[in-house]
KOLVEXLO-840641 format. One record per residue (C-alpha): chain; y, z, x; residue in three letters. Coordinates in nm, 2 decimals. Layout:
! KOLVEXLO-840641
<site 'A'; <Y; Z; X>; 'ALA'>
...
This chain:
! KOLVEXLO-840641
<site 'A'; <0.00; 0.00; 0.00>; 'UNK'>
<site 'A'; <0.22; 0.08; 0.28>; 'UNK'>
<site 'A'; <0.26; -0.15; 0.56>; 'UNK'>
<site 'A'; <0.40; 0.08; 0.81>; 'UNK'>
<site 'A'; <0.11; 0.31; 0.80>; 'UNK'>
<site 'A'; <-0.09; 0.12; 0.93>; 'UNK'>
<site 'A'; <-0.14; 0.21; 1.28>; 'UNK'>
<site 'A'; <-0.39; -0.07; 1.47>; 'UNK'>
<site 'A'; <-0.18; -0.34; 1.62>; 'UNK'>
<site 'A'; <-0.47; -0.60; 1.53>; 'UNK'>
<site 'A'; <-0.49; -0.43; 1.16>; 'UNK'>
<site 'A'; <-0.10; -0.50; 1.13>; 'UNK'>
<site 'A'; <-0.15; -0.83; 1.28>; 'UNK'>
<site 'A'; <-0.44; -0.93; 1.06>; 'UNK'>
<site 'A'; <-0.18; -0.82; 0.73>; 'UNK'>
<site 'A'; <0.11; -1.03; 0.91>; 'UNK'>
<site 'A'; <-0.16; -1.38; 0.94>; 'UNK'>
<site 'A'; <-0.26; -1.30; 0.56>; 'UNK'>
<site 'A'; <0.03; -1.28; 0.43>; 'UNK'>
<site 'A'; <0.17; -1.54; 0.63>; 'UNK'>
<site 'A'; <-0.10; -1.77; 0.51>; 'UNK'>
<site 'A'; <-0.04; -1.69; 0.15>; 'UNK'>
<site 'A'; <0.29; -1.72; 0.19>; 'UNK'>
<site 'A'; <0.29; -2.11; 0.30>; 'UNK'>
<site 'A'; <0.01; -2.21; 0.08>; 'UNK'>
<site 'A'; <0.19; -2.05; -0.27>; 'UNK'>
<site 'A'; <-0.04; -1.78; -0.34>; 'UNK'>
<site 'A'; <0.18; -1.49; -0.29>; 'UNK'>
<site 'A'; <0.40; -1.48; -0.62>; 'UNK'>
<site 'A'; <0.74; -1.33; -0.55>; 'UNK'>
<site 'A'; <1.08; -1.38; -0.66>; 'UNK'>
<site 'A'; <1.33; -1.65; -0.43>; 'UNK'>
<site 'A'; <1.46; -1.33; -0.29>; 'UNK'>
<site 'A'; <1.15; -1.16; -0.19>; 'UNK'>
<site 'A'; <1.00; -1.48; -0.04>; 'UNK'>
<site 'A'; <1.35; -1.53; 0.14>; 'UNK'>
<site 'A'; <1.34; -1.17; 0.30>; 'UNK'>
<site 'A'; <0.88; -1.20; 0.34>; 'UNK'>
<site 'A'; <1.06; -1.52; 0.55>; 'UNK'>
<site 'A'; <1.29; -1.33; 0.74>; 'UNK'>
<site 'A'; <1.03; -1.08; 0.89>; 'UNK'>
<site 'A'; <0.79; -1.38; 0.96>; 'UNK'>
<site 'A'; <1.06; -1.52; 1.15>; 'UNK'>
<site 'A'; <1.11; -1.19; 1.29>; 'UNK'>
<site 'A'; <0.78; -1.12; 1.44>; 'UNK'>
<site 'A'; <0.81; -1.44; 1.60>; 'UNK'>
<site 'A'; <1.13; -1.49; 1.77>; 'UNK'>
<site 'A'; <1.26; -1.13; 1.83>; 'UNK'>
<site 'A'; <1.61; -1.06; 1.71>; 'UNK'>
<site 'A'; <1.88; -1.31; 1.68>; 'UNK'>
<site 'A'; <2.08; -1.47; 1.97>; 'UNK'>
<site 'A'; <2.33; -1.67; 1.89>; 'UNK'>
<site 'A'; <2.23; -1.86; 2.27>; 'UNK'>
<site 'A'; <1.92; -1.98; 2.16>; 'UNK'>
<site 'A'; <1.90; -1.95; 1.77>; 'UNK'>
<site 'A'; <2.12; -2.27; 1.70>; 'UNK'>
<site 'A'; <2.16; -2.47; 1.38>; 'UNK'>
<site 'A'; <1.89; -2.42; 1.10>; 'UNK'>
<site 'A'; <1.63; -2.26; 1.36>; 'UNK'>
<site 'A'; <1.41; -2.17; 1.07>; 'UNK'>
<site 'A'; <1.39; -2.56; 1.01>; 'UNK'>
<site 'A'; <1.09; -2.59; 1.29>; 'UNK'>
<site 'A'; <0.89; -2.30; 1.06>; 'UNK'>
<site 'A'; <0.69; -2.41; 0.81>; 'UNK'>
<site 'A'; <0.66; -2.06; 0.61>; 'UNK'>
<site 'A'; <0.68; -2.10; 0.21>; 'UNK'>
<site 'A'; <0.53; -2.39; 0.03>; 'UNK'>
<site 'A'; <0.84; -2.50; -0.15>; 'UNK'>
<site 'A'; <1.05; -2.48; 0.16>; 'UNK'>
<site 'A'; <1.45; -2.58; 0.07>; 'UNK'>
<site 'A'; <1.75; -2.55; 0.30>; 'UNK'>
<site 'A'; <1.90; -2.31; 0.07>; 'UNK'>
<site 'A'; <1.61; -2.11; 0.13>; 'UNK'>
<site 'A'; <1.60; -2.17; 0.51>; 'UNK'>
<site 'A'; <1.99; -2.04; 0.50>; 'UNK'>
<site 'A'; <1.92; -1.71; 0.34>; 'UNK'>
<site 'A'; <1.58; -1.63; 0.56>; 'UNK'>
<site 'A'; <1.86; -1.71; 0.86>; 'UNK'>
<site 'A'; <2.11; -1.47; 0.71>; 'UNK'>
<site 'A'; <1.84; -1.19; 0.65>; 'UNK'>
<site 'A'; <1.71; -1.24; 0.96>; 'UNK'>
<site 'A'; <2.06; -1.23; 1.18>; 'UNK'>
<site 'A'; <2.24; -0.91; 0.99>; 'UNK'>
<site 'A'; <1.90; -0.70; 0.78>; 'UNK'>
<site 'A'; <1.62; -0.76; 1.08>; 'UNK'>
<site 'A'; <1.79; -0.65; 1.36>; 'UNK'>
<site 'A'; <1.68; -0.42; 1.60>; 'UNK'>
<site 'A'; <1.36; -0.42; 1.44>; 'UNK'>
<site 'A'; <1.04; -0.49; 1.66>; 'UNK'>
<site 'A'; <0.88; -0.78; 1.64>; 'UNK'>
């Protein structure tokens, strides 16, 4: 139920592919905002926090993470991810 309890890396990591997975292939229902913030974490987890240096332009372009995949969408996983995500470990 909780995410954060768990404490094996590979248990965490295993969640993280699952959902992930679901995610792209459109068996995860969620609200637009949910599935924009699910895609800020993915993002997240695999870049770190956001530099402006090296996160240029729609960065979240070259991820293929929800199934119905729209700029607008891309836009507000890059906003979540550069002001709500940071600091967080990856």
């Amino acid at each position: 139920k909780d995410p954060h309890r768990l404490t094996e890396e590979l248990t965490r990591y295993h969640v993280f592919l699952q959902l992930r997975r679901d995610l792209l292939h459109g068996r995860l229902y969620c609200s637009p905002d949910d599935a924009a913030l699910l895609g800020a974490y993915i993002v997240q987890a695999e870049l770190g926090d956001f530099d402006p240096m090296e996160h240029a332009g729609n960065y979240v372009s070259t991820f293929k993470i929800l199934l119905k995949q729209t700029p607008e969408v891309e836009q507000r996983i890059m906003e979540l991810h550069q002001t709500t995500l940071q600091g967080q470990s990856r």
